[in-house]
C-alpha positions as CSV (number, residue, x, y, z in Angstrom):
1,X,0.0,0.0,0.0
2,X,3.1,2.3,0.7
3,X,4.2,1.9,-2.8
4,X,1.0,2.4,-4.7
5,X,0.4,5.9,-2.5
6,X,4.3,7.2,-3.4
7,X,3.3,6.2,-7.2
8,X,-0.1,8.3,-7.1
9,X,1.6,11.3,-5.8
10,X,5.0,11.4,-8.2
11,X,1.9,10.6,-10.9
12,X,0.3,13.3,-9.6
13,X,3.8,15.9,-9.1
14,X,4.6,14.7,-12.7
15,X,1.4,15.8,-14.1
16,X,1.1,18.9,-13.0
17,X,4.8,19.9,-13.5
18,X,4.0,18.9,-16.9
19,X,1.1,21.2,-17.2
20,X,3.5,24.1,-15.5
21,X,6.2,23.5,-18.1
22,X,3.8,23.1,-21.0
23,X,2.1,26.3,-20.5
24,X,5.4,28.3,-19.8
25,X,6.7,27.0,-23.0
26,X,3.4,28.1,-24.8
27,X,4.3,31.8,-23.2
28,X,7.6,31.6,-24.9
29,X,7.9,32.9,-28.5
30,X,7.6,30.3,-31.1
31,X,11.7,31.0,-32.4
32,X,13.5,32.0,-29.1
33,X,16.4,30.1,-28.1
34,X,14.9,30.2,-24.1
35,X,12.2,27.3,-24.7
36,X,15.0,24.7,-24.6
37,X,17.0,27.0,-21.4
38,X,13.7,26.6,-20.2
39,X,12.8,23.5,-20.5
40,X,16.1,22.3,-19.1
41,X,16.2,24.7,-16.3
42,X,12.3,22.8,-15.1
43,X,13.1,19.4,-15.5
44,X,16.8,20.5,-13.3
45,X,14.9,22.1,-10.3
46,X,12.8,19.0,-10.6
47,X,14.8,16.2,-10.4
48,X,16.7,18.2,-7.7
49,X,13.7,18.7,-5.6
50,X,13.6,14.9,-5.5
51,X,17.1,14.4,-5.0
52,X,17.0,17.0,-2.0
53,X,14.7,14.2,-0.8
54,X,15.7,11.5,-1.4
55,X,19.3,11.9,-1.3
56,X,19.9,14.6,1.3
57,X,21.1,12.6,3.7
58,X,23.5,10.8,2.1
59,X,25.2,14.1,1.1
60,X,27.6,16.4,2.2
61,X,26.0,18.4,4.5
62,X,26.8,22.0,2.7
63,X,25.7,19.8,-0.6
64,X,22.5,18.4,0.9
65,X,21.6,22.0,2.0
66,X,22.1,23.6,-1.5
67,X,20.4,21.2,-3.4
68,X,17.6,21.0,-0.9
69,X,16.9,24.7,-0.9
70,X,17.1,24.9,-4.8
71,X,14.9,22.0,-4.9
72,X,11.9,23.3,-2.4
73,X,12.1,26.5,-3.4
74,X,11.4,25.2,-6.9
75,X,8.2,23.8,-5.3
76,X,7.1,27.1,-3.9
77,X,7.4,28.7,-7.2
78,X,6.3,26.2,-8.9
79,X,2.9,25.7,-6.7
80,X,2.1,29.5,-7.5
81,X,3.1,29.0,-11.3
82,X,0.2,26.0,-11.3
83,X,-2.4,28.1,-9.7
84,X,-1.8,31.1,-11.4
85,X,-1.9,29.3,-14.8
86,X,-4.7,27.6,-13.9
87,X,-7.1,30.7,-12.9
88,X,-6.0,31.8,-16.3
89,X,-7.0,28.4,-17.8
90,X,-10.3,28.7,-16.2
91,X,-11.0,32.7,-16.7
C-alpha cells in the first residue's frame, strides 16, 4: 500500500509539472532560443527537488543543504506557477 500511494503522488507531481512547463513554454515565443533554457532549467529544479529528498542525507552536508533549498524552493514557485496558470485556464 506504501508503494502504490508514493506512485499516485509522483503521478500526480509529474502531471502537473507537466502542465507548469507546457504552458510556460506556450508563453515563450515560437523562435527563441529560451524554450530549450527553459525546458532544461524545469526538469533540473525537478529532479533536484527529488534528490533534496531522497538523497539529502546521504550528502555532504553544505551539498545536501544547496540542493535541498534549490529544490523546495522550486516547489514554492512552482505551486504559484500552477495556480496562477490555472485561474488563467479557467477565466
Amino acid at each position: 500500500m506504501k508503494i502504490g500511494g508514493i506512485i499516485i503522488v509522483l503521478a500526480i507531481v509529474f502531471s502537473l509539472n507537466g502542465y507548469v512547463i507546457a504552458r510556460g513554454w506556450q508563453a515563450l515565443p515560437s523562435a527563441s532560443t529560451l524554450r530549450p533554457v527553459y525546458l532544461a532549467t524545469t526538469i533540473a529544479l525537478l529532479f533536484a527537488m527529488f534528490a533534496g529528498m531522497f538523497f539529502g542525507n546521504s550528502l555532504p552536508q553544505g551539498v545536501a543543504k544547496a540542493i535541498s533549498f534549490v529544490g523546495f524552493t522550486y516547489i514554492v514557485i512552482f505551486i504559484y506557477l500552477f495556480f496562477s496558470f490555472l485561474f488563467v485556464d479557467i477565466l
